[in-house]
N, C-alpha and C positions, 0 to 999 in steps of 0.2 A: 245713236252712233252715226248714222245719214248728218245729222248737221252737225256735229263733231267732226267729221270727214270737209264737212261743204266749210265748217270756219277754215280748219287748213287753209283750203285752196284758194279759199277767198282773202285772207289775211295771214298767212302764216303759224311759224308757230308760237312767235314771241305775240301775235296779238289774238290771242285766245286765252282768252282769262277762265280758266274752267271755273274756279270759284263763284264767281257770280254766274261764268254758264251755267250752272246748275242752279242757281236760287235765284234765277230771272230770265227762263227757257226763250219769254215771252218776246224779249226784248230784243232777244238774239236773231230771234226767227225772223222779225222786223225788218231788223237791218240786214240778213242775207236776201229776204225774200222780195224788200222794200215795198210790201204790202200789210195795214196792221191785222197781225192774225191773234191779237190778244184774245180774241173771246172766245176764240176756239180752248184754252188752256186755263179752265176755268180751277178754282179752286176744288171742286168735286174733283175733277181729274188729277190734280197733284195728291190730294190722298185714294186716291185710286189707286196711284202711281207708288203710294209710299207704305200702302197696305200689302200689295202684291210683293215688295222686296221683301217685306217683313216676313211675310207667309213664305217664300221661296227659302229664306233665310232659318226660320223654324225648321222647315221639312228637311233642309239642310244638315242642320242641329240633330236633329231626329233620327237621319241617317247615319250621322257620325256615332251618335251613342250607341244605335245600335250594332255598331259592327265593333265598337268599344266593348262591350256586355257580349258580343258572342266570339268574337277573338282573342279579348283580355279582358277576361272576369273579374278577376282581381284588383285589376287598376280600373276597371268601371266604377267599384264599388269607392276605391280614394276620390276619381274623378267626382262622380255622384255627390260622395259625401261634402268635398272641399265645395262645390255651387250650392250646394244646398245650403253649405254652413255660413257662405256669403251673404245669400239671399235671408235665411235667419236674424242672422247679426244686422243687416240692414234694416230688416222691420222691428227690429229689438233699438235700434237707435231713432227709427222716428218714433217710437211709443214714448221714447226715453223723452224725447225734445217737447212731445205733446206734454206729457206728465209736468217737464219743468216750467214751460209757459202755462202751465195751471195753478204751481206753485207758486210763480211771478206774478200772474194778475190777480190771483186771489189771496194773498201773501200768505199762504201755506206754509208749516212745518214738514218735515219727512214725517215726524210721528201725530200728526193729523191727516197722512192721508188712506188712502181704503187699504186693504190688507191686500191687496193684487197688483195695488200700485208701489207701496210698500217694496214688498216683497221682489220686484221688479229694478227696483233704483237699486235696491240691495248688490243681489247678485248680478247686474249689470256692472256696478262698479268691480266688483270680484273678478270680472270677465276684464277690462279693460285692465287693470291692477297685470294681471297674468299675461297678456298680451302685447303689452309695453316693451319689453326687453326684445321681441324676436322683430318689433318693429323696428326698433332701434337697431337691431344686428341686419337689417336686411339693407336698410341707406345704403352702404359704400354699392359703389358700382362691382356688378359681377356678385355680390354678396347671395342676393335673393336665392341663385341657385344653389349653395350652400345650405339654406336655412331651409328651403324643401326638402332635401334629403336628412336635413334633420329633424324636421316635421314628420317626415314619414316610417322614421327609425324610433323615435321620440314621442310619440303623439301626446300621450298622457302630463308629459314634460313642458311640452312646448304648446301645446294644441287648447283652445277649449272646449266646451261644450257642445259647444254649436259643431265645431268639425268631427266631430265622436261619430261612431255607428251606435244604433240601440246595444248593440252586442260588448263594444269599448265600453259605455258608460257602466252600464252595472258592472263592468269586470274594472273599470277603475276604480268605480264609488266602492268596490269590495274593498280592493287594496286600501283607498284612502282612511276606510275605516278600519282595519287589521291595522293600522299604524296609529289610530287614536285607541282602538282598542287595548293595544298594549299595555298603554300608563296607567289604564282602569282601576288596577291592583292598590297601581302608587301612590295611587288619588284616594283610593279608599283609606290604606295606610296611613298618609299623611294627615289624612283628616282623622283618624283615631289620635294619631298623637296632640294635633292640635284641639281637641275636644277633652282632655285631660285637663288642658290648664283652664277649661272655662270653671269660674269661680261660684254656679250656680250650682249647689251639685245634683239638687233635684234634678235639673234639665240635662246635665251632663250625664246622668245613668240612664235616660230618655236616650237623649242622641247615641250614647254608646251603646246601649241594644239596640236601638234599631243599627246601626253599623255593621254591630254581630251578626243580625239577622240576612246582611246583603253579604256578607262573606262567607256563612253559610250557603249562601245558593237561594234564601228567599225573599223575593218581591217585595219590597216597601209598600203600605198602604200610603192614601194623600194624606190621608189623617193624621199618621204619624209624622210626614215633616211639616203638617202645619203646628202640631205641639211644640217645635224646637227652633221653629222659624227665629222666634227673639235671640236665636242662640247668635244668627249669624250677622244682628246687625251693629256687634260691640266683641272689644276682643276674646278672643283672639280671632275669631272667626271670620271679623267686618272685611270686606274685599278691601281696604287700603290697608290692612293689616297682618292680612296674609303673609310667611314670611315668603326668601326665595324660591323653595324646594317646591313650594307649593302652586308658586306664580307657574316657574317652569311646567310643571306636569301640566297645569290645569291649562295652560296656552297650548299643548301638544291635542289636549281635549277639544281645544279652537279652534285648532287646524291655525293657531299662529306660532312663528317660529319663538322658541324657547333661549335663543341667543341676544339674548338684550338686555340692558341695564335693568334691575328690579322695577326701579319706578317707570317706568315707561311700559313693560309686558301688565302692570298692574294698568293702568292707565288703558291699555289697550283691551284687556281682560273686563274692564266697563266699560269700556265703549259700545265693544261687542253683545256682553249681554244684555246690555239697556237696549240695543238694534231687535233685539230676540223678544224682549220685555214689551217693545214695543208694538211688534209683529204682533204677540198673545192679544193684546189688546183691542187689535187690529180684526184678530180675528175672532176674538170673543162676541165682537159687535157683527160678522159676515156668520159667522157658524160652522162649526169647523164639518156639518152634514153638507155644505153647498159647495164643499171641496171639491175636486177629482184626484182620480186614484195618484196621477202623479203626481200633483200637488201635493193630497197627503203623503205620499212615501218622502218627498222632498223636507217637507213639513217637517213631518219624526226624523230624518236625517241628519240635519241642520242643529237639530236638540238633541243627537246625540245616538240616536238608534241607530242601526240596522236594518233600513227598511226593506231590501233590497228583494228580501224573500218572501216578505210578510203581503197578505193581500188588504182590500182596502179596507174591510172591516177592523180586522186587525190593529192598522195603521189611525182608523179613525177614533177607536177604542183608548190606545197607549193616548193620541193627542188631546184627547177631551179631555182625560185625568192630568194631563201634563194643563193645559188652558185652567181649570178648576187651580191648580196650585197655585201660578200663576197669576192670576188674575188677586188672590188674597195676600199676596205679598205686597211689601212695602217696597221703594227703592231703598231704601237703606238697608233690606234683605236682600239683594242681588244677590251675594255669594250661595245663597241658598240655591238659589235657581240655578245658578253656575256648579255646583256641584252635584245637584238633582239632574245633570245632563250625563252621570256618572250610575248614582245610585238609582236612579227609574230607567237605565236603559241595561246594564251591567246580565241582570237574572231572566231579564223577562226577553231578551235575545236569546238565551242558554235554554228556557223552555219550552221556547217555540220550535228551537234546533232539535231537540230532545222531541 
């Protein structure tokens, strides 16, 4: 502040360049003092200098939060969560940018890479996909304040993961799945009726008990849909075959929207499960025991469960038998897999509730 004061007086105001005063101290001092005093203002002292703002500036930080947390508890916890969710999201995009110049120099596929990096590209894009529109609503000037109060009315709507509390996420991941849950019925349904017209009838009295056996209330063995497996890769069953009724429901199963031309929800409906197909593989080769808990519960999620209440053994139990299916399937069985996110999650959610 002393040679802040001493340019004033010495040159006014128009010849005080703060900008370079401050990123050439040395210079300044020079010429007020017209003795060279550079090697007093050595580089050790300038991060001396830029250490001590920092620290000033934390305890600062520090102080604010905390009178945030004991005068507004509530808004501590939005405060908290939207930095946290920032700093998340940030190290979630350089992981993203390392991943892709791995795929660049090493010219990688998506479904050659590890099952953690996989898994990662995945729901990163999910995350960006959802995000897109509140960015785009916030541009216009003045807009931004808008779109926080509807961030903070909204959160499930507008928000992702990253900005959730532990408490939000299971209580949305509840609802998201009470809304695939629903179609469960129609899904099972629709596939009796489609299981009628397959022209094998051995295998067609195969697939329809065991069907019976999941509308009853009991659990499918693997065993039993690797015996019917061939059912699903010729019609009626073949995922380009599927009719509309079918596509719709089973997209509601995807958590993709059901409002689109047939061929394209079909199209979408293998894109998705081959990403899923791909993941098994992924992780057939990692182990689905070198998981962690939320990994697994994410894992069984994704495929159709309920992980929400299930602990890890549980969660690592249903995916092993789900990986085993899997892994013996053909691509040209996809649909199996895709409606095995119905039939191996539908009973074995109801007995554990039970």
């Amino acid at each position: 502040m002393a040679l802040v004061r001493s340019c004033f007086r010495l040159q006014g105001l128009r010849g005080c360049h703060f900008s370079e005063f401050l990123h050439y101290p040395t210079i300044y001092v020079s010429q007020l003092t017209g003795h060279p005093l550079s090697q007093f203002f050595t580089t050790a002292k300038r991060s001396t200098l830029s250490s001590a703002i920092i620290s000033k500036a934390k305890r600062l930080n520090a102080k604010y939060e905390q009178f945030l947390e004991r005068n507004f508890p509530r808004f501590y916890v939005i405060y908290s969560t939207f930095f946290r969710g920032f700093h998340l999201l940030y190290l979630d995009f350089k992981e993203i940018c390392g991943i892709k110049r791995k795929m660049a120099d090493q010219g990688l596929k998506y479904n050659q890479l590890p099952y953690r990096e996989m898994e990662k590209l995945r729901q990163f894009r999910r995350d960006v996909i959802k995000v897109i529109p509140v960015v785009l609503l916030s541009i216009p000037p003045f807009a931004n304040y808008m779109v926080f109060i509807l961030m903070y009315f909204f959160p499930r709507h507008l928000l992702i993961r990253h900005f959730w509390t532990r408490k939000q996420q299971q209580e949305f991941m509840e609802i998201y799945h009470s809304f695939r849950a629903q179609v469960y019925p129609d899904a099972v349904r629709s596939l009796v009726k489609a299981a009628s017209r397959v022209p094998d009838k051995r295998l067609k009295g195969q697939l329809l008990q065991l069907i019976s056996k999941v509308q009853e209330g009991i659990h499918p063995e693997i065993s039993q849909l690797h015996v019917v497996a061939k059912l699903f890769s010729g019609p009626p069953l073949e995922m380009r075959l599927i009719n509309a009724y079918q596509t719709k429901i089973l997209s509601q199963v995807m958590f993709l929207t059901p409002h689109m031309p047939t061929f394209i929800m079909r199209h979408r409906l293998w894109s998705h499960i081959m990403e899923i197909r791909h993941l098994d593989q992924a992780l057939n080769v990692l182990g689905v025991h070198h998981l962690l808990e939320d990994e697994l519960k994410i894992a069984c999620y994704i495929r159709g469960l309920n992980s929400m209440h299930l602990n890890a053994t549980q969660c690592k139990e249903w995916l092993t038998k789900w990986v085993q299916l899997s892994k013996k399937l053909k691509d040209s069985e996809a649909s199996l897999l895709l409606h095995s996110m119905v039939l191996l999650s539908t009973n074995y959610q109801y007995s554990n509730n039970t």
